[in-house]
N, C-alpha and C positions, 0 to 999 in steps of 0.2 A: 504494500500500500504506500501510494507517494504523499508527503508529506505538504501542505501546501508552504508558500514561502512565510518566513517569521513566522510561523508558530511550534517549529521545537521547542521543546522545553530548556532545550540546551540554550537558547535565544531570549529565553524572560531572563532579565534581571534577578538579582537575590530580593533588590525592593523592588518590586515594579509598582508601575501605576497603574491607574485605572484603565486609562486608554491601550498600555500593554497589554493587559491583562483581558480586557476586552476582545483587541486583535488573538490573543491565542486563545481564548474559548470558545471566538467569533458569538458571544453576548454583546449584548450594544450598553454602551457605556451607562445610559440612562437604567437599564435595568443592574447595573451591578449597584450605581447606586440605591437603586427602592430596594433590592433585596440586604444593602447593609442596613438600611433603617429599618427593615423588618425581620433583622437576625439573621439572613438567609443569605446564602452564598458562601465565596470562601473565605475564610477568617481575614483581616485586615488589621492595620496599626495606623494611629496619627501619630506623624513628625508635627507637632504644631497641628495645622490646619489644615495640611498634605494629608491626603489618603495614602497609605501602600501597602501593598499584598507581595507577602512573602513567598518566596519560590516554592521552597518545599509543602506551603499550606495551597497553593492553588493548587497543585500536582497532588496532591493527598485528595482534593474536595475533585476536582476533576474523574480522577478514580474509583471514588467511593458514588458518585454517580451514577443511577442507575443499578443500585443495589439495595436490597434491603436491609434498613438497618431497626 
C-alpha cells in the first residue's frame, strides 16, 4: 500500500500542530478542534496558547481507532 505524501508518521513532528496533525489523519483542522473541547481525539498539550499533539499520542489514538475499547 502507497503511502500518500507527508503523512508518514516518520514526517509529524514530536510536537506537531494542529494543521500537521490534520494533514496526517486527513481530519480537517476545524474538527480536531471540536473534538478537543469535547475530550475527543488524540490527546494534546498547550505551550501557552499553542495547541500540540505529541507524536507518539497521535500514533497511539490513530491505532486504537477502530477498535473496541
Amino acid at each position: 500500500m502507497e503511502t500518500a505524501p507527508n503523512t508518514r508518521a516518520d514526517q509529524l513532528p514530536d510536537l506537531a500542530t494542529r494543521s500537521e496533525v490534520a494533514a496526517y489523519t486527513r481530519v480537517a483542522i476545524s474538527t480536531l478542534a471540536r473534538w478537543a473541547m469535547e475530550g475527543r481525539g488524540p490527546a494534546f498539550v498547550r505551550l501557552g496558547r499553542a495547541v500540540r499533539y505529541r507524536r507518539a499520542d497521535v500514533i497511539a489514538w490513530v491505532d486504537a481507532a477502530g477498535t473496541d475499547e
